[in-house]
C-alpha positions in Angstrom: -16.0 -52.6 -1.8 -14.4 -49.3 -1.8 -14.4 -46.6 -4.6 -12.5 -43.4 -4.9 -15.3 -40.7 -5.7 -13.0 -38.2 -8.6 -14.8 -35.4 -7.0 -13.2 -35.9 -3.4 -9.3 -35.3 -2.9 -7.9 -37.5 -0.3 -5.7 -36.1 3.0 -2.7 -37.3 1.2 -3.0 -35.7 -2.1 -3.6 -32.3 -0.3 -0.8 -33.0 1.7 1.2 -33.4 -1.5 0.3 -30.3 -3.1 0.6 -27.9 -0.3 3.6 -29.3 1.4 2.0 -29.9 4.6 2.4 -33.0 6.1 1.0 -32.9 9.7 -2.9 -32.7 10.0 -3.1 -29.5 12.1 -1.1 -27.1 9.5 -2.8 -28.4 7.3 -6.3 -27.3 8.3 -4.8 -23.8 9.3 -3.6 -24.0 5.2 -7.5 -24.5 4.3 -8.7 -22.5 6.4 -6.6 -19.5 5.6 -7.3 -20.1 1.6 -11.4 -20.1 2.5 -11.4 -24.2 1.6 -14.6 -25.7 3.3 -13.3 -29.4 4.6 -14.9 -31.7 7.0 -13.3 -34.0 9.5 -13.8 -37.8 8.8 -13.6 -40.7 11.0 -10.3 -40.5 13.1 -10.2 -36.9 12.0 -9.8 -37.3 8.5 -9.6 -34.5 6.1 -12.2 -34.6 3.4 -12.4 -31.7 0.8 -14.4 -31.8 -2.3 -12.7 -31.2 -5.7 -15.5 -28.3 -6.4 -14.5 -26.3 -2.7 -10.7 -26.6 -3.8 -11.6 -25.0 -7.5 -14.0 -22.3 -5.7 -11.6 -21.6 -3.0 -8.9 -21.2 -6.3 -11.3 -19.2 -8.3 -11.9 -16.8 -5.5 -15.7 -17.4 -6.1 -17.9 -16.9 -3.2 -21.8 -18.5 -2.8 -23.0 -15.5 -0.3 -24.8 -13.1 -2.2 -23.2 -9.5 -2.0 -25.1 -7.1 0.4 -24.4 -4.5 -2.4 -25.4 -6.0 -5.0 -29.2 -5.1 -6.3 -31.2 -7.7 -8.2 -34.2 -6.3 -11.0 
């Protein structure tokens, strides 16, 4: 039995969203937004729900070299 995790977005919705239908644009489309994805079995996009609102938030897990904790 299969189930459709809520916090993974499939190859095909992203496709739908961004317009890009063949594989290659879009991982040059992630890539250039900062989206962290991994490739599947037969090359499969897989993106978490969490890097897609990051990636939209602009928010970014490195800590800042210039930024001084007390």
């Amino acid at each position: 039995m299969t189930t459709k995790s809520a916090s993974l977005i499939t190859e095909q919705d992203l496709q739908t969203w961004t317009g890009y239908r063949h594989r290659d644009a879009l991982i040059n489309w992630l890539r250039s937004h900062n989206v962290p994805y991994w490739l599947g079995n037969k090359g499969i996009i897989c993106v978490t729900a969490e890097a897609v609102n990051l990636a939209l938030l602009k928010i970014d897990h490195q800590p800042d070299a210039n930024q001084i904790e007390f």
